[in-house]
C-alpha positions, 0 to 999 in steps of 0.5 A: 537283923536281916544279916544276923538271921542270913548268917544263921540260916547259912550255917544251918545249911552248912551243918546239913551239907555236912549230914549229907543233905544236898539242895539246900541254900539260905533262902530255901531254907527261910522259905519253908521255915518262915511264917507266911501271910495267912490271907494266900495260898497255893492254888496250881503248882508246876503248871507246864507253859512250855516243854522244857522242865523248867518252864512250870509255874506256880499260882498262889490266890487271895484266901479269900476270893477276889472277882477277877482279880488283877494278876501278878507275875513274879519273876525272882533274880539269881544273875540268870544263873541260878534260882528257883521258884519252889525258894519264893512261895514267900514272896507270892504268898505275901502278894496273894495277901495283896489281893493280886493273883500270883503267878510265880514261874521258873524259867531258862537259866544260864549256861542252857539259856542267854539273852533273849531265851529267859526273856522268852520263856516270861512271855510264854509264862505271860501267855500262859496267864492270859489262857489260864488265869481266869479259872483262878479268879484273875483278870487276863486283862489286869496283868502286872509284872514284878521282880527282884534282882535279875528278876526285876530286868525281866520283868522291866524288858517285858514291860517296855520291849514289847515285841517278846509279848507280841511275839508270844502272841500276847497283848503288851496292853493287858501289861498295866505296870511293871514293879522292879526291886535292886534290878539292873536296867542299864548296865553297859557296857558288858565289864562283869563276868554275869554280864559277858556270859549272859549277855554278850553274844547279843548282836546289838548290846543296847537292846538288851538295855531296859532303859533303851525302851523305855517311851511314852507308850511304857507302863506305870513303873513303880522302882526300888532299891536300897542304899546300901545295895553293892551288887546292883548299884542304885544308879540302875533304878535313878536311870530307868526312873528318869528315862521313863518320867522324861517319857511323862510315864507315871514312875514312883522311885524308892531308895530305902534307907539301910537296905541293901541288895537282898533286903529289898526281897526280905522286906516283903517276908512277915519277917522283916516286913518292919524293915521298910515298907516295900510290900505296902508301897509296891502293892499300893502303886500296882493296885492303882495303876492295875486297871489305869490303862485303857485297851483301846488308847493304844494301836497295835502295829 
């Protein structure tokens, strides 16, 4: 079904390529035409965290308000080439149903920004929450981190490398859990064409490793992926779950069953939210662990 409707929106896109209607991409289309989860909305859109065009984010909230609320921030995949958040309201609409204050931010992408830059620009989108996000109604101390793809690697190297946040001038214990779908955690050596051009100047290819840092001062981390995912092989998400439960970090891993890479994404849609029940388990797992960690168990170096 999720397939079927993928095929269909591409030959929509296509017959409006032909028109002359440039910019538009399946997902961007099954955005804006997709039905949304009444319970969020848009509350702040192309708020600027840094100078460059594309460091802006976008805030959705639960429609109806929540008293300091914990924060989300989404970050959406696309091999750090490609992607946009104006493609994602979908997603951080459906989390703001949740009751999570969403941030949903654009960041650097290839071939203007490689490991670590993208890396960089999350922590600032981080800091921006940490200074903005209370007159949204979220909790600057309650933030989780979520994404999808090459989302879900940055969201995973913010939540265990901490020196970007550190570096950005934020506290890595205000991070309470980390959630990744289909994403890359360890994946060297660096034999892909993404992999080589995204990743392989870096001076030290295991720090560029999500399961190189993963320890037992690491957030909750909630994992999923699909069966049937070829593109990011579901090995990434069983090496970072067992690195991290090694660890004694509380970890729920999930391979759903018929899914493959996109699906796990589509899933969160009003759509196809039938198909497996990511949003449920990913936002019952944050939910519990948004407040677990206590800012005065951890000493900051």
């Amino acid at each position: 079904m999720i397939k079927a409707l993928v095929s269909l929106v591409s030959l929509i896109c296509l017959g409006l390529t032909a028109l002359g209607l440039s910019g538009c991409s399946p997902l961007a289309l099954f955005d804006a035409l997709g039905p949304r989860d009444k319970g969020g909305r848009l509350a702040v859109r192309d708020a600027a965290y840094g100078a460059d065009p594309r460091q802006r984010l976008d805030v959705f909230v639960p429609t109806v308000p929540v008293e300091r609320a914990p924060v989300l921030v989404f970050f959406y995949g696309g091999s750090w080439s490609s992607g946009s958040k104006d493609d994602y309201a979908f997603a951080a609409q459906a989390f703001a149903a949740q009751g999570f204050v969403t941030v949903l931010p654009d960041y650097r992408l290839y071939p203007q920004a490689r490991f670590p830059e993208f890396l960089k620009d999350g922590a600032a989108a981080i800091a921006w929450v940490r200074d903005n996000i209370a007159a949204q109604g979220g909790d600057p101390n309650r933030i989780v981190l979520a994404g999808h793809s090459a989302g879900a690697y940055n969201a995973a190297m913010l939540g265990l490398d901490t020196e970007y946040l550190r570096q950005a001038g934020v506290d890595p214990r205000t991070v309470r859990a980390v959630a990744g779908l289909s994403g890359p955690y360890d994946f060297l050596p660096f034999d892909q064409k993404t992999s080589i051009e995204v990743f392989g100047q870096a001076p030290d290819p295991e720090t560029t490793q999500p399961v190189s840092f993963a320890g037992a001062h690491s957030p909750p981390t909630f994992l999923a992926t699909g069966d049937k995912d070829t593109v990011v092989k579901p090995r990434n998400t069983a090496s970072l779950a067992a690195r991290l439960r090694n660890a004694r970090v509380p970890v729920q891993e999930r391979t759903y069953e018929g899914l493959d890479h996109s699906d796990t994404l589509l899933a969160l849609s009003v759509s196809f939210r039938r198909k497996a029940p990511v949003l449920a388990e990913m936002s019952a797992f944050l939910h519990q662990h948004a407040g677990a960690r206590r800012l005065t168990t951890l000493t900051m170096h």
